[in-house]
N, C-alpha and C positions, 0 to 999 in steps of 0.2 A: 659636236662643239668644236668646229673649227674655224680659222680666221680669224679678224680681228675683235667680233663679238664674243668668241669664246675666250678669248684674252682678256677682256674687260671684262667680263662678267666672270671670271676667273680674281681676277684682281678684286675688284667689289665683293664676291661672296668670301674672299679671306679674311679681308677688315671685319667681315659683317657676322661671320658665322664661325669665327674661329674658337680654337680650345673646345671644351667638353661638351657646351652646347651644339657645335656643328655636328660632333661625333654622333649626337643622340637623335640626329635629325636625319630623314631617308632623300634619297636623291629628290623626289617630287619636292619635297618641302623646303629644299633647297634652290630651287629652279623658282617655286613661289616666291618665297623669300628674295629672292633677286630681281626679280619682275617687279614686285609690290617696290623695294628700294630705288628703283631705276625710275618706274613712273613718280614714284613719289617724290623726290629729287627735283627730276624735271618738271610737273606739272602741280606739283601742290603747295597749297598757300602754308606760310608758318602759322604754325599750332591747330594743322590738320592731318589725322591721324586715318591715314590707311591701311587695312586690313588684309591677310591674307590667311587662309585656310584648305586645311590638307584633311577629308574628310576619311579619307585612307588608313593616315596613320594618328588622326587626331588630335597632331600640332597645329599651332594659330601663331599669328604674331601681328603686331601693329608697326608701323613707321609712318615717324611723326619728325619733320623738319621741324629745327627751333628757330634757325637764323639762317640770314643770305647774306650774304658779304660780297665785294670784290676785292680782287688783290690788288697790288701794284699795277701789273700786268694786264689786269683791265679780267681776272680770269673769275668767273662764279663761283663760289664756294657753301656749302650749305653746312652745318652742324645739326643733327640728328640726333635723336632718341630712338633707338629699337629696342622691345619688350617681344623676347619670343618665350610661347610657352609649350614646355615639350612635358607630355607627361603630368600634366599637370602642375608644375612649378614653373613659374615664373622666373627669367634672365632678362634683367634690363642692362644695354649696352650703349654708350656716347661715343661718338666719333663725329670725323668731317671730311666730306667730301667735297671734291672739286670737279668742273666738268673740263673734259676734254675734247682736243679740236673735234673729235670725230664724232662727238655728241653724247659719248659715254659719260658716265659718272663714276671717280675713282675714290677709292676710302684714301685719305692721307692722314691721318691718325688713328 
């Protein structure tokens, strides 16, 4: 993980995985988890809900864009639903991302 993709994918997996649930989650399910966010961001329609699964350690989770926005700035922004589930329990989380010139997507809330 080095460069500018592991800086943004740095950035995105702390908005997205943070406090007790990222703890409880193993590197793979976190590399998922960031993957599944990134395409989903970029490529999927609101209130489409993509899946990702870690057959390893048995965590899953969905992300699901609610809205697309632009800014002032003319810049994309999506608001999001993630449900990851570690262990069995269920963590749903809301945020909002924006895309960046480099084509990344960043948590800003």
């Amino acid at each position: 993980g080095s460069g500018p993709a592991g800086i943004a994918g740095g950035v995105i997996l702390g908005g997205l995985l943070g406090g007790a649930v990222g703890n409880a989650l193993d590197q793979r399910d976190k590399e998922l988890a960031r993957k599944e966010a990134q395409y989903s961001l970029e490529y999927s329609k609101v209130g489409h809900s993509s899946e990702w699964q870690n057959p390893d350690s048995g965590n899953s989770g969905t992300f699901t864009p609610t809205r697309t926005y632009q800014t002032e700035s003319g810049q994309y922004c999506r608001e999001y639903q993630q449900e990851i589930i570690v262990g069995g329990e269920k963590h749903d989380s809301y945020g909002t991302a924006c895309r960046q010139p480099d084509g990344s997507w960043q948590i800003v809330n």
